[in-house]
VEXDREN-2710 file (C-alpha; in Angstrom, 1 decimal):
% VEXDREN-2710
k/r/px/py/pz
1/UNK/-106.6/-84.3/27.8
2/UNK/-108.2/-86.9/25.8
3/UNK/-106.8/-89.6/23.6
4/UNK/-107.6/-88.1/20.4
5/UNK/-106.4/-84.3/20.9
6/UNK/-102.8/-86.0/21.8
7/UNK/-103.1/-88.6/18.9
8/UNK/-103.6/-85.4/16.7
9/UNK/-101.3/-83.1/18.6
10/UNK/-98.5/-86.3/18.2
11/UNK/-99.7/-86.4/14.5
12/UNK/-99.1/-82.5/14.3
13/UNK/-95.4/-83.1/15.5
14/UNK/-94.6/-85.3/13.1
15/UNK/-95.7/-83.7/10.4
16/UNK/-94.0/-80.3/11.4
17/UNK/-90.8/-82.3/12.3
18/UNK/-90.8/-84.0/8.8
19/UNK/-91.8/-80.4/7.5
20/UNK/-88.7/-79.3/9.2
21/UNK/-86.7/-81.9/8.3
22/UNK/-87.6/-81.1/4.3
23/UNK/-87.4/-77.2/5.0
24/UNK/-83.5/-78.0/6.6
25/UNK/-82.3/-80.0/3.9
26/UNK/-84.0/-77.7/0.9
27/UNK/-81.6/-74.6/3.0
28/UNK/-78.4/-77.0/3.4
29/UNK/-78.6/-78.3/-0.1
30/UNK/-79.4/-74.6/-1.4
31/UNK/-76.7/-73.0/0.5
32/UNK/-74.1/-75.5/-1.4
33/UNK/-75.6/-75.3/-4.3
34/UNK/-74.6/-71.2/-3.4
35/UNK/-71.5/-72.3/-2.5
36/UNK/-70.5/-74.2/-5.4
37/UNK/-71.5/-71.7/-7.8
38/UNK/-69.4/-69.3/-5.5
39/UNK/-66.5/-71.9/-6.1
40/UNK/-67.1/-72.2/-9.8
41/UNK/-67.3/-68.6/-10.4
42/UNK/-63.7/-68.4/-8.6
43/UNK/-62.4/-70.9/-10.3
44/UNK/-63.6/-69.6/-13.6
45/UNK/-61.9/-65.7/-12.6
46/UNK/-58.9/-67.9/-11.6
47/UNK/-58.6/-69.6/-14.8
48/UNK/-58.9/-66.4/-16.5
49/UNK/-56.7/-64.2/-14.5
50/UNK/-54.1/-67.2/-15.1
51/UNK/-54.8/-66.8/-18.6
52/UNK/-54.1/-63.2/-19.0
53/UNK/-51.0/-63.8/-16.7
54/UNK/-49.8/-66.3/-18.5
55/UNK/-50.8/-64.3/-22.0
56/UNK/-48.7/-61.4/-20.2
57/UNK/-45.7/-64.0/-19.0
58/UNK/-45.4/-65.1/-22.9
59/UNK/-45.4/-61.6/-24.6
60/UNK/-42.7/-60.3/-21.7
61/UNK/-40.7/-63.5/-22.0
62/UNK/-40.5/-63.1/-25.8
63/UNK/-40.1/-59.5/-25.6
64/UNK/-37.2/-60.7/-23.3
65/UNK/-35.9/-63.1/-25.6
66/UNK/-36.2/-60.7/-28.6
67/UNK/-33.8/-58.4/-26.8
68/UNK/-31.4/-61.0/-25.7
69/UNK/-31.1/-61.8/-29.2
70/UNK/-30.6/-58.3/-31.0
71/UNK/-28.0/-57.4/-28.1
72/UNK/-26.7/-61.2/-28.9
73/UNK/-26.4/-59.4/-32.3
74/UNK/-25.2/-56.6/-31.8
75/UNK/-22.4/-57.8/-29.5
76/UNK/-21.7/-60.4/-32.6
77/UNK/-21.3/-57.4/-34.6
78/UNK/-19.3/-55.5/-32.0
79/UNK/-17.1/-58.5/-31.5
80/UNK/-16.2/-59.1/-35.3
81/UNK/-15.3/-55.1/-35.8
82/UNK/-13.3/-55.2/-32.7
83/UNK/-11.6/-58.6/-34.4
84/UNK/-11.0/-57.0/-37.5
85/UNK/-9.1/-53.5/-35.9
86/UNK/-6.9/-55.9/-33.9
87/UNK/-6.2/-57.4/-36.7
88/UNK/-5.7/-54.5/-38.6
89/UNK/-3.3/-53.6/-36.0
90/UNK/-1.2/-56.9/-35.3
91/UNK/-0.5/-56.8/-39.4
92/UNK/1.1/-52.7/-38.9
93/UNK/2.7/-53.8/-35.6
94/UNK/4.4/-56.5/-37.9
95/UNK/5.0/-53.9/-41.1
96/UNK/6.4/-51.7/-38.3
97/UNK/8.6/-54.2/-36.5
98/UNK/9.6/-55.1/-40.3
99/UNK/10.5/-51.7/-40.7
100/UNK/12.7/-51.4/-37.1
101/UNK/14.5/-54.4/-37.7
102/UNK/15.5/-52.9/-41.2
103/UNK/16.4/-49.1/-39.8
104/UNK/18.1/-51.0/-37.0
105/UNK/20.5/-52.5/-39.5
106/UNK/21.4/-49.6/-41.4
107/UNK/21.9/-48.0/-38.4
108/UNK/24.1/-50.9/-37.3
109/UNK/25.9/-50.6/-40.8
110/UNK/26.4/-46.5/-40.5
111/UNK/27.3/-47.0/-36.8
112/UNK/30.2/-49.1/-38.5
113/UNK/30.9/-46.5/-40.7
114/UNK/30.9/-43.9/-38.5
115/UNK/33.4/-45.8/-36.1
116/UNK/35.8/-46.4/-38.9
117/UNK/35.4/-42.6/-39.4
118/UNK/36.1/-41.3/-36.5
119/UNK/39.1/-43.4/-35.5
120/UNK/40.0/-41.9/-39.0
121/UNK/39.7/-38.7/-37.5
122/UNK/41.8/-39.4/-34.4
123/UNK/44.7/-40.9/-36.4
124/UNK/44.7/-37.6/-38.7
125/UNK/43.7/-35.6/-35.5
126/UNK/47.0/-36.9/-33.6
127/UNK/49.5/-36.7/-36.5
128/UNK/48.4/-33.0/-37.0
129/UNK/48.9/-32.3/-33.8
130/UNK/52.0/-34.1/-33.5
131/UNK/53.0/-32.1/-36.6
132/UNK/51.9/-28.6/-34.9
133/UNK/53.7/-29.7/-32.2
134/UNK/57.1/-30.3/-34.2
135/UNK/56.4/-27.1/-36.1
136/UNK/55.8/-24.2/-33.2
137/UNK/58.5/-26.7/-30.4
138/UNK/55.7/-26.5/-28.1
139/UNK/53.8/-29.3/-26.3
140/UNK/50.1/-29.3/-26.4
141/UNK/49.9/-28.5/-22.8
142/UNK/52.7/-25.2/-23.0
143/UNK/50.2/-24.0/-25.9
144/UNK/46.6/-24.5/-23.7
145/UNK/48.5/-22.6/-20.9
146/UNK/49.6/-19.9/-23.3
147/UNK/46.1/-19.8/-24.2
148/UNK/44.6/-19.4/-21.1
149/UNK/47.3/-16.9/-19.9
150/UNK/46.3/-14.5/-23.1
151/UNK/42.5/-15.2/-23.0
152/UNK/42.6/-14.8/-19.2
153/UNK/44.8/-11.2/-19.8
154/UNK/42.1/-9.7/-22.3
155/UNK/39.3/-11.1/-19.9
156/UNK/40.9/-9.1/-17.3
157/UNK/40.6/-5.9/-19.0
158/UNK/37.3/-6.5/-20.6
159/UNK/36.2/-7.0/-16.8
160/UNK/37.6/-4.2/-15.2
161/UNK/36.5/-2.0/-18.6
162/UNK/33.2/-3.1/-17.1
163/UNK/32.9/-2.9/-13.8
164/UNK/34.5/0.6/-14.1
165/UNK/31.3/1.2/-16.6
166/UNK/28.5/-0.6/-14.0
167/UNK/29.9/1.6/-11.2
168/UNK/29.4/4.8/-13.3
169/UNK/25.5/4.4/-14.6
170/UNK/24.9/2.9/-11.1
171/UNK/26.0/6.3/-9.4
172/UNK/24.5/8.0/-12.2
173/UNK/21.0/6.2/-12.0
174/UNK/21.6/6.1/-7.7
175/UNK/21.7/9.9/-8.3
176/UNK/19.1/10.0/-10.6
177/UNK/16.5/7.8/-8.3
178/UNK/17.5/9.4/-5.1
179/UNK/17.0/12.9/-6.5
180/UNK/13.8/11.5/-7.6
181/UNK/13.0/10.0/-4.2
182/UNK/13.5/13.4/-2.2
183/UNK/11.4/15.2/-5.0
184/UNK/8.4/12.3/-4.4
185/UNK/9.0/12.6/-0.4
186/UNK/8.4/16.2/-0.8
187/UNK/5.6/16.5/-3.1
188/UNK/3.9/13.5/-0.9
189/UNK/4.2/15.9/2.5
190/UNK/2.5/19.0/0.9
191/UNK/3.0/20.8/4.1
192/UNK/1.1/23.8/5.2
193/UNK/3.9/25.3/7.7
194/UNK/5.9/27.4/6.0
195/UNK/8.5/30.1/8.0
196/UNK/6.9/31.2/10.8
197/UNK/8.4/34.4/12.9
198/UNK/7.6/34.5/16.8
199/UNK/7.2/37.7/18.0
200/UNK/6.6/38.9/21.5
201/UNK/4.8/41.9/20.9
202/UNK/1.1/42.9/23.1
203/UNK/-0.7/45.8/21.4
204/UNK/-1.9/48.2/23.6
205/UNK/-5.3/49.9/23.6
206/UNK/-3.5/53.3/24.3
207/UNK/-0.3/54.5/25.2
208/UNK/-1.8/55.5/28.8
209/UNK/-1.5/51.6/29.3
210/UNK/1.7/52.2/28.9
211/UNK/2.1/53.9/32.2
212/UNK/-0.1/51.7/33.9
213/UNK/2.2/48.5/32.9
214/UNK/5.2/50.3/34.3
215/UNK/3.1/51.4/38.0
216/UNK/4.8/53.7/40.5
217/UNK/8.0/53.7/40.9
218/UNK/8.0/50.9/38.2
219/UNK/6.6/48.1/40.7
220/UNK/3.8/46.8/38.5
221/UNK/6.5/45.9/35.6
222/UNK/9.2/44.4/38.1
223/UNK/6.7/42.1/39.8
224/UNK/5.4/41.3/36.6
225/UNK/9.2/40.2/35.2
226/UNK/9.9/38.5/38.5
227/UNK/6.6/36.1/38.1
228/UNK/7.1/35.5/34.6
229/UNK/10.8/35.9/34.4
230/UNK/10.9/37.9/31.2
231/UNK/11.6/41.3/30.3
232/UNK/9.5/43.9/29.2
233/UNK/10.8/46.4/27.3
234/UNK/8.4/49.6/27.1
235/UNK/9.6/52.0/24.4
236/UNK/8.7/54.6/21.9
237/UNK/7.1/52.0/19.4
238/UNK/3.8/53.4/19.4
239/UNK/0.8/51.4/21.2
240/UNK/2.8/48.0/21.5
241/UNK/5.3/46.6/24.8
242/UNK/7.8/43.8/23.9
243/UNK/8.8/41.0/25.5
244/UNK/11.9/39.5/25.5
245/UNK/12.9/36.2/26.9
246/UNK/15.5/33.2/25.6
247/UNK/13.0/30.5/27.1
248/UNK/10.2/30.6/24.0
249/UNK/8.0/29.2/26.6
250/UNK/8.2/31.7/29.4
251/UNK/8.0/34.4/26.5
252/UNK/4.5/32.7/25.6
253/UNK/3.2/33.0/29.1
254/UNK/4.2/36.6/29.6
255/UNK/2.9/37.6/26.5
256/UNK/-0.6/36.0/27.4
257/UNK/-0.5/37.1/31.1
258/UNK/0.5/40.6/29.7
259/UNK/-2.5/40.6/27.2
260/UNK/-4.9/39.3/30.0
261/UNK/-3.5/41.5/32.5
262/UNK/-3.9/44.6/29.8
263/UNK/-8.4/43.2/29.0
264/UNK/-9.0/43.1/32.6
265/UNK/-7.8/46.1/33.8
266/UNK/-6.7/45.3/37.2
267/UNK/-2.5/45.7/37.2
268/UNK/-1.2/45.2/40.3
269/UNK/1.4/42.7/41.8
270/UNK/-1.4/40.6/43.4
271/UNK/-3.7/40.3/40.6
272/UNK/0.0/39.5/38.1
273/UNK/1.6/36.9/40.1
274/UNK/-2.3/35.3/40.4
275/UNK/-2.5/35.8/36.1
276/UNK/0.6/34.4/35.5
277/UNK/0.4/31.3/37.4
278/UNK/-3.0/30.5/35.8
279/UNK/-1.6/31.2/32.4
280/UNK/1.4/29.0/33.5
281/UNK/-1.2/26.1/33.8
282/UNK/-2.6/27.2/30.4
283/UNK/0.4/26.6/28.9
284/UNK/1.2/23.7/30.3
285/UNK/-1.6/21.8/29.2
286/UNK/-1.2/23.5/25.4
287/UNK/1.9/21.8/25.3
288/UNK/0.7/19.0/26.1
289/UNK/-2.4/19.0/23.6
290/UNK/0.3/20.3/21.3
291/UNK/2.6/17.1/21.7
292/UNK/-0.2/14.8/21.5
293/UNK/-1.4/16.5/18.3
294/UNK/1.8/16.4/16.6
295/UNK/2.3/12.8/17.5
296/UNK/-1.3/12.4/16.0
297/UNK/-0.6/14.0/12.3
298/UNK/3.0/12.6/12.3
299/UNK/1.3/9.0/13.1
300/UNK/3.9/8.0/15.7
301/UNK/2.5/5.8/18.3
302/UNK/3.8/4.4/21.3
303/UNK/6.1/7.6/23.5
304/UNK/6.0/7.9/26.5
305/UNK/3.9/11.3/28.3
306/UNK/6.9/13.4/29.5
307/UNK/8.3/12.8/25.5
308/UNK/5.0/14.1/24.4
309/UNK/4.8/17.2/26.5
310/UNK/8.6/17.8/25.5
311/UNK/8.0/18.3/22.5
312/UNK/4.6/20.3/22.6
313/UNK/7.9/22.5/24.2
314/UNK/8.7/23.0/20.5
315/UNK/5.0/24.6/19.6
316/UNK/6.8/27.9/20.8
317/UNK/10.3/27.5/19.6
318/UNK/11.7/28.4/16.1
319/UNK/14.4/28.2/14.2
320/UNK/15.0/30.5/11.4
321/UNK/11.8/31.3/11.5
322/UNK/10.7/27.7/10.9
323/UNK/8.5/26.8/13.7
324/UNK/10.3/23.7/15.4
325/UNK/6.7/21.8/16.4
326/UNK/5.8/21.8/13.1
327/UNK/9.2/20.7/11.5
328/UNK/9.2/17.6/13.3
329/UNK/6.2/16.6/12.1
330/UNK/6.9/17.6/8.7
331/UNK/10.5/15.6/8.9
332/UNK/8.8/12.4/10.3
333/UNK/6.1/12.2/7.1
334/UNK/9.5/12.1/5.1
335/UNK/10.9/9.5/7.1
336/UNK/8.3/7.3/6.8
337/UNK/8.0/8.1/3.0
338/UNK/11.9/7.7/2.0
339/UNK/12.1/4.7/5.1
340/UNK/9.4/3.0/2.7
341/UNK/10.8/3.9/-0.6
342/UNK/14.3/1.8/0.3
343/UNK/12.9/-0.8/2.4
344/UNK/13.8/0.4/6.0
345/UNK/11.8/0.1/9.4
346/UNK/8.7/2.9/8.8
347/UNK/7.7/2.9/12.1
348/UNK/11.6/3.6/13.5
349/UNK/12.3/6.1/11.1
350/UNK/9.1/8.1/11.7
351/UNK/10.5/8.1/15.4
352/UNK/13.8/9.5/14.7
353/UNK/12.2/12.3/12.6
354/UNK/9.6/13.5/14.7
355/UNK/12.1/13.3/17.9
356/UNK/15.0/14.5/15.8
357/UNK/14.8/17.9/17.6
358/UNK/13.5/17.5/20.8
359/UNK/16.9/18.3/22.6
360/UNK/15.9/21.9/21.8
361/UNK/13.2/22.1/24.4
362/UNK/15.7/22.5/26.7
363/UNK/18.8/22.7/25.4
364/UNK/18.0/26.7/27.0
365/UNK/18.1/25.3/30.4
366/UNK/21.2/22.4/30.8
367/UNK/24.6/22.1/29.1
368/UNK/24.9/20.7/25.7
369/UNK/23.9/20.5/22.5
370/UNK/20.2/19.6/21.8
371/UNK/21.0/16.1/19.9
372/UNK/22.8/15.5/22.8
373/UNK/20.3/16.1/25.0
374/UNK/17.7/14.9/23.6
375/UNK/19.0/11.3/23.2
376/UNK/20.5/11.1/26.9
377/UNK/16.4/12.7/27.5
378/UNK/14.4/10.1/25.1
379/UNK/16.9/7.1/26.4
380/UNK/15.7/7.9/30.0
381/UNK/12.3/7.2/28.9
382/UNK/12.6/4.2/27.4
383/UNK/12.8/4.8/24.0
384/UNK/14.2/2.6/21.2
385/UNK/18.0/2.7/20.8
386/UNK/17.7/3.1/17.2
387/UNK/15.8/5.7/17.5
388/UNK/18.0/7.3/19.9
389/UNK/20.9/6.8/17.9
390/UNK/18.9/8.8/15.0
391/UNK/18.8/11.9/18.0
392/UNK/22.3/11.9/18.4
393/UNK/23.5/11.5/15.3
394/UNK/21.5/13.6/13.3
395/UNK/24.6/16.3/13.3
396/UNK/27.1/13.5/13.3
397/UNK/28.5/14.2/16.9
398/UNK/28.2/10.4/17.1
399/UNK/28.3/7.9/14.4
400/UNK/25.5/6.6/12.7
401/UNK/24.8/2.8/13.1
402/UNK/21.4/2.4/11.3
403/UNK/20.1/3.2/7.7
404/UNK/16.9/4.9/10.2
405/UNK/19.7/7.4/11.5
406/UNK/20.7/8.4/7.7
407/UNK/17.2/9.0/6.8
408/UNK/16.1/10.9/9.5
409/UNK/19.0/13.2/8.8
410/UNK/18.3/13.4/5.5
411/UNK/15.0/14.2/6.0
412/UNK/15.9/17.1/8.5
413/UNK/18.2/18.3/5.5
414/UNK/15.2/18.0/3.4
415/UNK/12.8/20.0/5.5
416/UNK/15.0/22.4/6.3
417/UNK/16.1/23.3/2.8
418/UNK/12.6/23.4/1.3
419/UNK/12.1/26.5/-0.6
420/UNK/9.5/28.5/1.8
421/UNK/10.5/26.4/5.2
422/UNK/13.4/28.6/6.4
423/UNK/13.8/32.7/6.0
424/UNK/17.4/32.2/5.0
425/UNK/15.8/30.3/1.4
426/UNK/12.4/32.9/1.5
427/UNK/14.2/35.1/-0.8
428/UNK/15.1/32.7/-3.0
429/UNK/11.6/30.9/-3.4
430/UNK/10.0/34.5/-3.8
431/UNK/12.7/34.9/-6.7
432/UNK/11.5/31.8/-8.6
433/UNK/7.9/32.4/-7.7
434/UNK/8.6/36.0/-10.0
435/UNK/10.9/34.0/-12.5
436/UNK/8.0/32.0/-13.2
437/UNK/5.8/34.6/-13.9
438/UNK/8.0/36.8/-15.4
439/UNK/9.2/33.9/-17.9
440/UNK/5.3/33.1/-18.7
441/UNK/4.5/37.1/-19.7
442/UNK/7.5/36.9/-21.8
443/UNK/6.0/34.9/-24.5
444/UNK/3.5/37.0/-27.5
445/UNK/0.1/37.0/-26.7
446/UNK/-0.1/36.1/-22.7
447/UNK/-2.0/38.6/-21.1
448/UNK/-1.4/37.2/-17.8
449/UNK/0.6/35.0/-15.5
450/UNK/0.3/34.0/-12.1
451/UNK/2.7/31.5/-10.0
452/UNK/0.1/29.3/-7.7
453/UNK/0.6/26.4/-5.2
454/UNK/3.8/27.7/-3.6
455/UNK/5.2/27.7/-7.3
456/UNK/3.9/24.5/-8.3
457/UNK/1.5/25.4/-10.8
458/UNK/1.5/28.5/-13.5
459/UNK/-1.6/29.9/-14.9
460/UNK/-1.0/31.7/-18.1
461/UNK/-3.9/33.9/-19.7
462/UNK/-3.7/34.6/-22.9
463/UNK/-5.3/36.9/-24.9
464/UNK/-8.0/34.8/-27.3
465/UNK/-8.0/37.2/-30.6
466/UNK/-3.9/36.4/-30.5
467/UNK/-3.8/33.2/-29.6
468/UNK/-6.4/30.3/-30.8
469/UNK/-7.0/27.0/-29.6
470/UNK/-4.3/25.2/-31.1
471/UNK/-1.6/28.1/-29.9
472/UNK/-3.1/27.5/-26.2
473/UNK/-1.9/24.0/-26.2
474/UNK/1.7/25.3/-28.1
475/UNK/2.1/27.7/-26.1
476/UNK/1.8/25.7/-22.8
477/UNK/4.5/23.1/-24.4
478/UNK/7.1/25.7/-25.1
479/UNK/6.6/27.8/-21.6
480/UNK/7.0/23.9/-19.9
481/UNK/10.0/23.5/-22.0
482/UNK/11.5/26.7/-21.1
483/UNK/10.7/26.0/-17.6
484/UNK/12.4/23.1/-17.9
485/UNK/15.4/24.1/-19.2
486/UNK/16.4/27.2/-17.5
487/UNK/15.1/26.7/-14.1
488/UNK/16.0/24.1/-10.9
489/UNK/12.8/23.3/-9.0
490/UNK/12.0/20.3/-6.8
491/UNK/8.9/17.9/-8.5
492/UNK/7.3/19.0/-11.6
493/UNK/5.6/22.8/-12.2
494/UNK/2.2/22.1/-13.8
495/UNK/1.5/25.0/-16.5
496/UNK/-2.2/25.6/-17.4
497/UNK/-3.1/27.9/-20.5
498/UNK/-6.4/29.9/-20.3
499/UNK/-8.3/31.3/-23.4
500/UNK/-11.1/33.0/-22.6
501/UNK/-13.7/34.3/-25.1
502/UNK/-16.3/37.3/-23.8
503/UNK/-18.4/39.1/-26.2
504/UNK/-19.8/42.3/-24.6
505/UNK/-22.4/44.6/-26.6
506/UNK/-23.7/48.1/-24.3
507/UNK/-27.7/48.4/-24.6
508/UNK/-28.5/51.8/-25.6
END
């Protein structure tokens, strides 16, 4: 390389080095000429945004201040009114105190004059008495016993006048709410048994059956009484046999093997003693079904199985004609219904109504009487000595130690002397079923009467060009009233009036 290229190539770096130098420092002193512009612009923002802070500080802090001051105000205000009541009411507390101090002395001063009266009045108040004394020779004390003694006399007799009073309108209004009580119980019950008769009778097909029940030389009848243990009694009443037995439920088997025996056909003592025993077995478990069912309707819960099936006994036993199953159902609603009227135990008293009777299941077979029997029975099986005591005592062969035991009798008494329940009464229910209706056609204008609901209800036609609208509803009130007053009935008898208008033209 020669001198001159590196003198010039020397000369070239200097020249871009002091080019770069100049380009360098035109960027440095640019960029912070940038930056303080930047800087100034900042500051300028910052300055402004403090103005408008400080703008904003100002107007809140005499916003501020404005408020402080009208509250200031306003509590000034308050402050001064409050001043001003108490005031008010310090100056009446004094007119009032004022006033007390003055009221306190008059009353001191009529107190005063009040005490000077009244020992007045014991100084007169002694020498009267004193005087009295002198006068009737009797001390104060002789004349307050003498007092007493005549006060205490006539006190006496008022008393007993009384009492004797009390006692007769409470056995007047007893009377009155127990005959209402058995007249609720009995309209409540609305039973549908009414007298029942058992009858032992098998209708025959034809009186050739006759013979064929009877067999040679009588053996088809005897074997048929020795199986069943009944008697048959074949006689001239035309197409029928009887049978007669004191045990209702042996009578109930013979009939049915008797009418079975009679369908089929085939009489002979095999085929009987084989159709008795399985109508034995039928039996057996109706009276069972039977128990269970009654215990159902009567709602009595809680008896032990062999009870139960002793008294589905009673589905076939009657007494005056009143089936006995059915009565002690009927007796234990009443129970329940009078036991709940007075306040006694329901549940007990529905017992001793519905087992009442059960001593007549078998009172046929053992010694005794049937309430005795059936408490010794119902005592073996556990059942509650109140209720047994109702069993026993329901004819008073033993004494009655429970209010349960007096209901349960009277609601025997009460089932049993229903109009309708026995035979012995039938007669006289049919005779007020007729009085009824013969009273109702006895009034002008009825056209028709008719006793309904086992005489419970009367429903009186009357004839509409006699009696109008307004006669209907007299009429009804007089028959009622009539009712009323010459007849005895149980409940109430519910009349009805009917007027019935028909027009009827014939088409030619």
């Amino acid at each position: 390389m020669s001198p001159l290229s590196l003198s010039i190539d020397i000369l070239a770096l200097i020249v871009g080095a002091v080019v770069g130098y100049f380009i360098h420092r035109f960027q440095v002193e640019r960029a912070e000429k940038g930056k303080q512009d930047k800087a100034e612009d900042i500051i300028k923002a910052a300055k402004a945004q403090a103005g408008m802070i400080e703008n904003s500080a100002r107007e809140n802090a005499t916003k501020i201040i404005q408020a402080a001051e009208a509250e200031i105000k306003e509590r000034r205000i308050e402050f001064n009114r409050e001043t001003d009541r108490l005031e008010k009411r310090r100056a009446e507390l004094d007119s009032r105190f004022d006033k007390m101090e003055q009221r306190e002395q008059n009353l001191n001063r009529r107190q005063s004059q009040v005490d000077r009266r009244s020992n007045e009045v014991e100084k007169l108040h002694e020498e009267q008495v004193k005087k009295l004394e002198e006068i009737a020779q009797m001390t104060q004390d002789d004349a307050r016993k003498d007092l007493y003694a005549a006060v205490e006399k006539e006190a006496r007799g008022d008393m007993a006048r009384i009492i004797r009073q009390i006692e007769a309108e409470a056995r007047e209004e007893g009377e009155k709410r127990a005959r209402k009580l058995i007249a609720d119980a009995i309209q409540r019950v609305a039973s549908e048994h009414v007298a029942e008769v058992t009858r032992a009778v098998v209708t025959l097909p034809s009186e050739e059956m006759k013979g064929r029940i009877v067999g040679r030389n009588g053996r088809n009848i005897k074997a048929f009484e020795q199986a069943a243990g009944v008697d048959v009694i074949v006689d001239d009443t035309p197409d029928s046999v009887t049978i007669s037995c004191f045990d209702s439920v042996r009578r109930e088997i013979g009939r049915r093997a008797l009418a079975k025996l009679i369908l089929d056909g085939r009489i002979h003592p095999a085929h009987i003693e084989k159709i008795v025993e399985d109508e034995t077995k039928a039996v057996e478990k109706i009276i069972n079904e039977a128990g269970e069912q009654a215990a159902y309707e009567a709602n009595v819960t809680g008896l032990h199985p062999e009870v139960l099936r002793m008294m589905g006994r009673l589905k076939f036993r009657t007494s005056y004609g009143q089936n006995q199953l059915a009565h002690a159902v009927e007796v234990s609603k009443l129970a329940g219904i009078l036991a709940a009227e007075i306040g006694a135990n329901v549940e007990l008293s529905k017992q001793g109504g519905f087992l009442h009777d059960i001593g007549k299941a078998m009172d046929h077979n053992q010694e005794g009487t049937h309430a005795g029997l059936g408490a010794e029975y119902c005592k073996r099986y556990g059942v509650n000595p109140v209720v047994v005591n109702a069993i026993a005592s329901h004819h008073h062969e033993v004494d009655q130690e429970t209010v349960e035991a007096v209901i349960a009798e009277a609601a025997d008494a009460i089932s049993g002397a229903r109009p309708g329940a026995r035979r012995e009464d039938l007669e006289a229910y049919i005779k007020r079923i007729r009085s009824l209706e013969e009273m109702s056609m006895s009034f002008e204008g009825v056209q028709q009467a008719f006793a309904i609901q086992a005489g419970r209800e009367v429903r009186v036609l009357v004839k509409p060009e006699t009696i109008d609208d307004l006669g209907s509803t007299r009429l009804a009130r007089d028959i009622a009233k009539k009712i009323e007053e010459t007849m005895q009935y149980p409940g109430q008898i519910r009349v009805t009036v009917i007027r019935e208008t028909r027009s009827t033209e014939y088409a030619k």
